[in-house]
ChimeraX commands (.cxc) that place a marker at each C-alpha (Angstrom):
marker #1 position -35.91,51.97,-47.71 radius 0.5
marker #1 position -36.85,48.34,-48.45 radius 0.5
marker #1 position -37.68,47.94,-52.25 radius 0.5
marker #1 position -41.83,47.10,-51.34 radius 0.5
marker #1 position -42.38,44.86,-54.92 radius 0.5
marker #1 position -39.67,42.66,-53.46 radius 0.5
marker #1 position -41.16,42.36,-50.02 radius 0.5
marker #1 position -44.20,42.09,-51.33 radius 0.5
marker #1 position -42.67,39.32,-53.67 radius 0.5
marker #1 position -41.54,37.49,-50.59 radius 0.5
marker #1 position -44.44,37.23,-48.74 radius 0.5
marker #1 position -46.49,36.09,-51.30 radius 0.5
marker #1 position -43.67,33.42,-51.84 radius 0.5
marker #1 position -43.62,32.47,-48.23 radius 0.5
marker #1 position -47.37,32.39,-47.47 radius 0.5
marker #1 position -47.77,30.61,-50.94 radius 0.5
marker #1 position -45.85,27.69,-49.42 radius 0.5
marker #1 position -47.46,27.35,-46.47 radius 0.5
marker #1 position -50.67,27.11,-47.84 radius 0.5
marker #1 position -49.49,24.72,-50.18 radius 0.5
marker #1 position -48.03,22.64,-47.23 radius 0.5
marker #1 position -51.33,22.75,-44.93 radius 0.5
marker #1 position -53.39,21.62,-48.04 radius 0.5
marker #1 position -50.62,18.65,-48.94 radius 0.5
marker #1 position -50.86,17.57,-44.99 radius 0.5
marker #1 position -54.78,18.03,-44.99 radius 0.5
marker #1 position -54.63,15.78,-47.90 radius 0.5
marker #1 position -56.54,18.29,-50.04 radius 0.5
marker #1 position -56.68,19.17,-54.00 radius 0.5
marker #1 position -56.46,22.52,-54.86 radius 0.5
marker #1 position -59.70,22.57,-56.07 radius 0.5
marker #1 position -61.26,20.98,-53.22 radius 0.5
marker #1 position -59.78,23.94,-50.65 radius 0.5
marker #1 position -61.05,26.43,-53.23 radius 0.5
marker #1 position -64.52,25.10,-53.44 radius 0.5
marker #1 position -64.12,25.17,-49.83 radius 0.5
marker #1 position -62.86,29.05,-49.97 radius 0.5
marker #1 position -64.96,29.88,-52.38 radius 0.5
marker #1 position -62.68,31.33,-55.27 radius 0.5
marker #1 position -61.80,29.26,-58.05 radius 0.5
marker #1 position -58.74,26.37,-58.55 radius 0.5
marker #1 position -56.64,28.81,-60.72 radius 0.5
marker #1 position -56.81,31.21,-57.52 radius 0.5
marker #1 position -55.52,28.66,-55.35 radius 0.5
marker #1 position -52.93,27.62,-57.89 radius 0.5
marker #1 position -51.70,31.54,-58.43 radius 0.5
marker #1 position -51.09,32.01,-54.24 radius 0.5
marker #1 position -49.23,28.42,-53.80 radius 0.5
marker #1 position -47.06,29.57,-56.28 radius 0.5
marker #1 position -46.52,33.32,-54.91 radius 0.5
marker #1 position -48.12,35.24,-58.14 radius 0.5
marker #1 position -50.95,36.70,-55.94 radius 0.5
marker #1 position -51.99,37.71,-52.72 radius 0.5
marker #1 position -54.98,37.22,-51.35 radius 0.5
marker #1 position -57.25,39.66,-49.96 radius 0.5
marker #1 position -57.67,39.89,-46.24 radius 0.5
marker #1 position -61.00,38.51,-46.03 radius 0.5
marker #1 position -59.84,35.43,-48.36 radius 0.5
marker #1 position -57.10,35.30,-46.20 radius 0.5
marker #1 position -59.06,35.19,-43.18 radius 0.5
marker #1 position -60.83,32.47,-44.85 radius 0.5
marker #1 position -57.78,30.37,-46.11 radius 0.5
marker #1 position -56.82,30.69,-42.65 radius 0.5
marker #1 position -60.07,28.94,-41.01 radius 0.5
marker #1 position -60.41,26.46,-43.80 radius 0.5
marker #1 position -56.73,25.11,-43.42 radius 0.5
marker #1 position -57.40,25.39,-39.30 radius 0.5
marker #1 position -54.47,27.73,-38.96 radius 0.5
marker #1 position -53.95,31.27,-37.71 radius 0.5
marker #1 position -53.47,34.38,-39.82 radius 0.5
marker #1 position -50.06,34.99,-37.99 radius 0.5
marker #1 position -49.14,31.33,-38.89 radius 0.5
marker #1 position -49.92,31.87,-42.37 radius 0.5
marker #1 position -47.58,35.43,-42.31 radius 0.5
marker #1 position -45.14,34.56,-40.03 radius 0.5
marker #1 position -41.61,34.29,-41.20 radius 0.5
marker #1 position -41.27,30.85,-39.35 radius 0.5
marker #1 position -42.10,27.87,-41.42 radius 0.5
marker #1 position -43.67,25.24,-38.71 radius 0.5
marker #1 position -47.23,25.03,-39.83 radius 0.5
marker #1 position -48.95,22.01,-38.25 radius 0.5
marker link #1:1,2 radius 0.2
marker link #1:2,3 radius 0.2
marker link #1:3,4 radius 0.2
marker link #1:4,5 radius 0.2
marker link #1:5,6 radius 0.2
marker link #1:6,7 radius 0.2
marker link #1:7,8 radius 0.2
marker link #1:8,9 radius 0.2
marker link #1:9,10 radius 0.2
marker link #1:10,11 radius 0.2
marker link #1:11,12 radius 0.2
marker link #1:12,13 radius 0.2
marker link #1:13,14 radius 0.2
marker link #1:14,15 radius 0.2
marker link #1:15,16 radius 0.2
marker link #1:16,17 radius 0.2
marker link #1:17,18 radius 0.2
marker link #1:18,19 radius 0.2
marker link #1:19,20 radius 0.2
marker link #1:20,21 radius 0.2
marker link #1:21,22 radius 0.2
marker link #1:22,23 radius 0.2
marker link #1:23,24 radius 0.2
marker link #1:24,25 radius 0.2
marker link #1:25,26 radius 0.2
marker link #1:26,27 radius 0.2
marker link #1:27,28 radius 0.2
marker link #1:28,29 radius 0.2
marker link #1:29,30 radius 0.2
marker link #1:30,31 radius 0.2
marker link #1:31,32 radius 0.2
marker link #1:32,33 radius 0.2
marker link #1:33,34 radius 0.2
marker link #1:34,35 radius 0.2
marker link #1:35,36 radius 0.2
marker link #1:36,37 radius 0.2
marker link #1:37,38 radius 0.2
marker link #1:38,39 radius 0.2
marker link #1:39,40 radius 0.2
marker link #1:40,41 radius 0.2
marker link #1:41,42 radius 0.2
marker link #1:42,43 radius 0.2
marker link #1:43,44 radius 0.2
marker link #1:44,45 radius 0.2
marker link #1:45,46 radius 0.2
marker link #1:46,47 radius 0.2
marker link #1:47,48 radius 0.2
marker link #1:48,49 radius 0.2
marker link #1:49,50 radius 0.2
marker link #1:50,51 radius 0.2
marker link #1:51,52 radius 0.2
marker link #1:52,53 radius 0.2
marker link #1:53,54 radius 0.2
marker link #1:54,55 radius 0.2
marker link #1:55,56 radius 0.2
marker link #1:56,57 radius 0.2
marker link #1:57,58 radius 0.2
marker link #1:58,59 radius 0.2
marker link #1:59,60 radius 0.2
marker link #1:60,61 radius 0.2
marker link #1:61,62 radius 0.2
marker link #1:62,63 radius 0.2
marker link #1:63,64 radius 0.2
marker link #1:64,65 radius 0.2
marker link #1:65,66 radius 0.2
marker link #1:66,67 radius 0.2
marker link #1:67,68 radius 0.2
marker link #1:68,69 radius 0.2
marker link #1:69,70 radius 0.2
marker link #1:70,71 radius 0.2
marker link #1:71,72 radius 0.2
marker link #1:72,73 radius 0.2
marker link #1:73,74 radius 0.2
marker link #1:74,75 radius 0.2
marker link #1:75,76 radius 0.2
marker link #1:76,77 radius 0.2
marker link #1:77,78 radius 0.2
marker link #1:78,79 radius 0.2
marker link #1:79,80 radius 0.2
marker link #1:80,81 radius 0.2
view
């Protein structure tokens, strides 16, 4: 059985990166995509770096903001726009 705090670890690593790489190439502060999200700069700062994932419904919402798909933003592969 996979160890889940270690998947769970991963993901959060890998979708942390690609939102920090659609808000570099969007040209984007953290704090501007969070006022944009709606959660605060720390939030943003916690996901990019893997500590936290968000919540479906942010998720949903990081998606739209960075004009990217939820599947994108899981997916294993790492071309993002």
């Amino acid at each position: 059985m996979v160890d889940k705090q270690k998947e769970s670890a991963r993901l959060a690593k890998r979708l942390g990166q690609k939102i920090a790489v659609r808000r570099k190439q969007l040209s984007w502060t953290q704090d501007q995509l969070a006022e944009r999200v709606g959660v605060y700069a720390e939030t943003i700062s916690r996901f990019e770096r893997g500590e936290n994932l968000p919540s479906l419904l942010t998720l949903d919402r990081l998606a739209t903001t960075l004009e990217a798909d939820v599947s994108e933003m899981l997916s294993r592969a790492t071309n993002i726009r």
